[in-house]
C-alpha positions, 0 to 999 in steps of 0.5 A, a space after each residue: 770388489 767395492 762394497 755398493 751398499 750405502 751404510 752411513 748417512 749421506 755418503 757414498 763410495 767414489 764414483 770412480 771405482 764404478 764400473 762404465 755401466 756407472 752403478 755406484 751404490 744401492 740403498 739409502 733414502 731421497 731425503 734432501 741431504 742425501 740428494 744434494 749429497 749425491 749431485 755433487 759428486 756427480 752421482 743421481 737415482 734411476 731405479 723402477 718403482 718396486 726396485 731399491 734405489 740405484 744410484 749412478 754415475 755413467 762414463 762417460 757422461 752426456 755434458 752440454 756446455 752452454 755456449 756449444 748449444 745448437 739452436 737449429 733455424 726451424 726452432 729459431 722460427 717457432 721461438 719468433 712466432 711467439 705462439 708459446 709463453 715460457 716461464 720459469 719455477 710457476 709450477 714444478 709439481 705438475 711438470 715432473 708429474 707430466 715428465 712422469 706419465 708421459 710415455 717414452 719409446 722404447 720404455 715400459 713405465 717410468 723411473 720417476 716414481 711417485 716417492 721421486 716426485 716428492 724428493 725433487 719437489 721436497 727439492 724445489 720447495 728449499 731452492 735447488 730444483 728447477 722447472 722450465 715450462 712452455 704454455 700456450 694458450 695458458 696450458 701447459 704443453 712442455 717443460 722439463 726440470 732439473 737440479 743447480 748446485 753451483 754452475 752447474 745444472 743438472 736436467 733431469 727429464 722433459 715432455 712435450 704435448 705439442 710439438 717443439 714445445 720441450 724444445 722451447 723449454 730447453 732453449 729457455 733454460 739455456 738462455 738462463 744458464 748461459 745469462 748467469 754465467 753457468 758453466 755445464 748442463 749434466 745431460 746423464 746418458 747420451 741420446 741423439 736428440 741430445 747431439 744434436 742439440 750439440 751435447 758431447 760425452 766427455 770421460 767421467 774423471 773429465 765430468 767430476 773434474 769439471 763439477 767441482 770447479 763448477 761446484 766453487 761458484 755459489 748456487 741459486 738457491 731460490 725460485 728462479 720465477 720472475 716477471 722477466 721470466 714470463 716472455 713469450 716464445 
């Protein structure tokens, strides 16, 4: 039987020996190191505030490849409205606090605990974390954040205060994946929602098979914010 607890600095036991539920150790901190650490070898956090820190690597993985995104007719309309504005990395802490307090069905609380938010906007502030906001009327209404390390992107949560206005994030953060050639975005756990936006599960060997390809490109490290950023959809 592996032993799931973490002893050395930033290492972890191989994935692979983790059973389909995906739990693959347990302790340790969020400290950056550690974190990047993780993500590359396809591993991230989930745990309850009161909770050691879990971390996972599921199999099989929710994967979207960017070119196999659905943009259905309805959002393809609400995008030429230009009623909402998009920009990218303008205010991080606010969309992972909002994806922390807004409530989810079927959930009781968050996973995104306060010492989380801290990690990934420790994360943001060094480059590697990411947000995708939707405005309107100069208010936040959506966004979503995730990680980039390579070409891969790794998205964590969204939320929405109007209606499609996660949508149009997530249509955003496609649209700059797909310019600057990246070659998957890690979706974590399957949901319906995810489908039909055209993620598939594909085996976890498959996944880390393809994140360390990803893994080869160099990373975008910096804040992704820019006045093309700024358009409206």
């Amino acid at each position: 039987m592996p032993d799931f607890r973490i002893r050395n600095r930033f290492v972890f036991p191989d994935p692979r020996l983790a059973g389909a539920e995906g739990l693959v150790a347990a302790g340790g901190d969020l400290q950056p190191e550690r974190l990047l650490s993780a993500y590359s070898q396809g591993i991230f956090p989930w745990f309850s505030e009161g909770d050691p820190i879990m971390w996972f690597s599921p199999d099989p993985r929710m994967v979207l490849y960017p070119d196999d995104f659905r943009l259905s007719e309805s959002l393809r309309r609400v995008i030429a409205s230009q009623r909402f504005e998009s920009r990218i990395d303008t205010d991080f802490e606010t969309v992972i606090a909002a994806c922390a307090e807004t409530p989810r069905p079927g959930q009781d609380g968050t996973w995104i605990t306060r010492d989380m938010q801290q990690a990934y906007i420790a994360l943001h502030q060094i480059g590697y974390a990411h947000s995708f906001e939707t405005y309107h009327g100069g208010k936040l209404v959506g966004g979503l954040y995730g990680i980039s390390l390579g070409s891969a992107f790794f998205g964590e949560s969204m939320f929405h205060h109007e209606t499609d206005a996660s949508k149009v994030a997530f249509a955003r953060m496609v649209s700059y994946v797909r310019k600057y050639s990246f070659s998957l975005i890690d979706a974590q756990q399957p949901t319906d929602h995810l489908r039909r936006l055209g993620a598939q599960e594909v085996p976890r060997d498959r996944f880390l098979e393809e994140l360390a390809e990803a893994l080869e490109k160099p990373t975008r490290q910096g804040s992704w914010s820019d006045i093309a950023s700024m358009t409206r959809h």
